[in-house]
N, C-alpha and C positions, 0 to 999 in steps of 0.2 A: 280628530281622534280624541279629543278630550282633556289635552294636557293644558290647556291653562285653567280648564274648571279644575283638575286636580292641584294643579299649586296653590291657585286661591283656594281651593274647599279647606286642604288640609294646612294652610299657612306655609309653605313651602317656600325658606329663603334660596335654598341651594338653586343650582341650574335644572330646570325640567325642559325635557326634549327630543324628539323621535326621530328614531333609528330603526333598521329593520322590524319595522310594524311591532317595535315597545316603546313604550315611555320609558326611558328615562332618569332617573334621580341623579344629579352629580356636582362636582364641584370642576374649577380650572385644569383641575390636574387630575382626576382619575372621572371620566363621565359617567360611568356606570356603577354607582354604590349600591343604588337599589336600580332595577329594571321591572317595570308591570308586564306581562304578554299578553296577550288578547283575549285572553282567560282569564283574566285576573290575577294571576298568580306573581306574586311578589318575590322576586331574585332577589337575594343579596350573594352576591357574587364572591365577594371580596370578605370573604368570613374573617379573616387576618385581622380584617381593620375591628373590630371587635364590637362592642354591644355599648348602649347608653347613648345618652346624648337626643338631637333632636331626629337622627335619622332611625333612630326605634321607633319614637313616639309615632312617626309619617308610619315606618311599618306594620306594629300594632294597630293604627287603628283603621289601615286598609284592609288589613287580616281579618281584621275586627267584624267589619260590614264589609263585603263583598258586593251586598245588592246594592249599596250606593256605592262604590266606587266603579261598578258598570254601569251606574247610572251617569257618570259622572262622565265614565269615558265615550257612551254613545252621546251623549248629546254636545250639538256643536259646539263652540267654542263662539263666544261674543269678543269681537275686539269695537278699540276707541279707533280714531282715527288713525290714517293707514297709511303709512309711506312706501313706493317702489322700492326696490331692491333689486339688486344685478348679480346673477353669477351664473358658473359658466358648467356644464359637462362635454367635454371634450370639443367639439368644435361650434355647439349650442349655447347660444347665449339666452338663459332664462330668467324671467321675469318671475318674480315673486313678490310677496307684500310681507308689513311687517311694521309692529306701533314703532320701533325706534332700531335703528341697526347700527352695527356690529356687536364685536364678543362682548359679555355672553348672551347677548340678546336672541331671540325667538322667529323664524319669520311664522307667517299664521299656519302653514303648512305642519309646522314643527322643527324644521330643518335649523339648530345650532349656526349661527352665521361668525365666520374667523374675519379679522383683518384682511387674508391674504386670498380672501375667495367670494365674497359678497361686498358690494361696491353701490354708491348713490348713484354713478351714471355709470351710463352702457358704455360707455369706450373706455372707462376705468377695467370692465369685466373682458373686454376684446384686448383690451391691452394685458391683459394679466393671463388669458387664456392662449393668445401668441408666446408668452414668456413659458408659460405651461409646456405648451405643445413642445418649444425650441429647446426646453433640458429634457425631456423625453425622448426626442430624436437624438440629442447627443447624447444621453445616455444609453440608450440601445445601439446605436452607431459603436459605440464605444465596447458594447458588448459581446456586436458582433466583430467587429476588428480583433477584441482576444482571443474570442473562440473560432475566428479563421485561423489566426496564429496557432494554437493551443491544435485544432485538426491537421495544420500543413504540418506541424510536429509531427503529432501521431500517425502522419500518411508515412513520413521519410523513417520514423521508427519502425513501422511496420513492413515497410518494403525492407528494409536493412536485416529485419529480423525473417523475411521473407527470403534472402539470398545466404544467410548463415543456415539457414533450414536446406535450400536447394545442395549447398557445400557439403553437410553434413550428410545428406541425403546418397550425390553424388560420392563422397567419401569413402559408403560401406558397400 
């Protein structure tokens, strides 16, 4: 998708990296200051954070030329040499590449790699996706244990308010 020709083209220190078919622009703590869409069209999302600084300059000057920054984004992306990477979507363990990993590193893909979800070996990513899975179940487990309680209420409410109706009923 083009994002590491856009960080080098445009000098880009911040973190670049793709998410629902955008690139990107961000720092540790807010990922999306600026986002490209497939149209080129340059988000800043977060109008609050205000104007100035180096993420204008990135902005202005993809505004600026459009035909090369779609230039930028069709054409593939060149990497150095390539290390596997391990992480997991739900009971899939996938392999991906990547010049250097973890946060806030890039795999070539684009995909932002965390500590706690991209790993150098695969039983690192089966061990992390077991832990995954196992608070997922206890937290649903858990959910649903309330909301049986929270219905066995509202049955015995409801039957109760079902025989103060029949009384009343019976009454007149």
């Amino acid at each position: 998708m083009g994002w590491k020709n856009i960080k080098q083209h445009y000098s880009i220190l911040h973190i670049v990296h793709v998410r629902d078919d955008k690139i990107l622009i961000g720092s540790p703590y807010v990922s999306d200051l600026l986002s490209i869409d497939q149209d080129c069209n340059v988000i800043r999302p977060h109008t609050h954070l205000g104007e100035g600084g180096d993420l204008t300059r990135i902005r202005r000057a993809m505004e600026g030329d459009r035909k090369k920054l779609r230039e930028l984004m069709v054409t593939p992306d060149t990497f150095g040499e390539l290390m596997t990477v391990y992480t997991f979507e739900d009971d899939r363990i996938i392999e991906k590449q990547c010049e250097e990993i973890g946060f806030p590193n890039v795999t070539t893909d684009g995909e932002l790699m965390y500590d706690n979800s991209h790993f150098a070996k695969r039983e690192q990513a089966i061990r992390h996706a077991k832990r995954n899975a196992a608070a997922i179940v206890s937290s649903i487990s858990e959910n649903v244990e309330r909301r049986e309680a929270e219905l066995a209420s509202m049955k015995a409410d409801l039957a109760n308010w079902r025989g103060i109706a029949e009384r009343l009923e019976a009454a007149s």
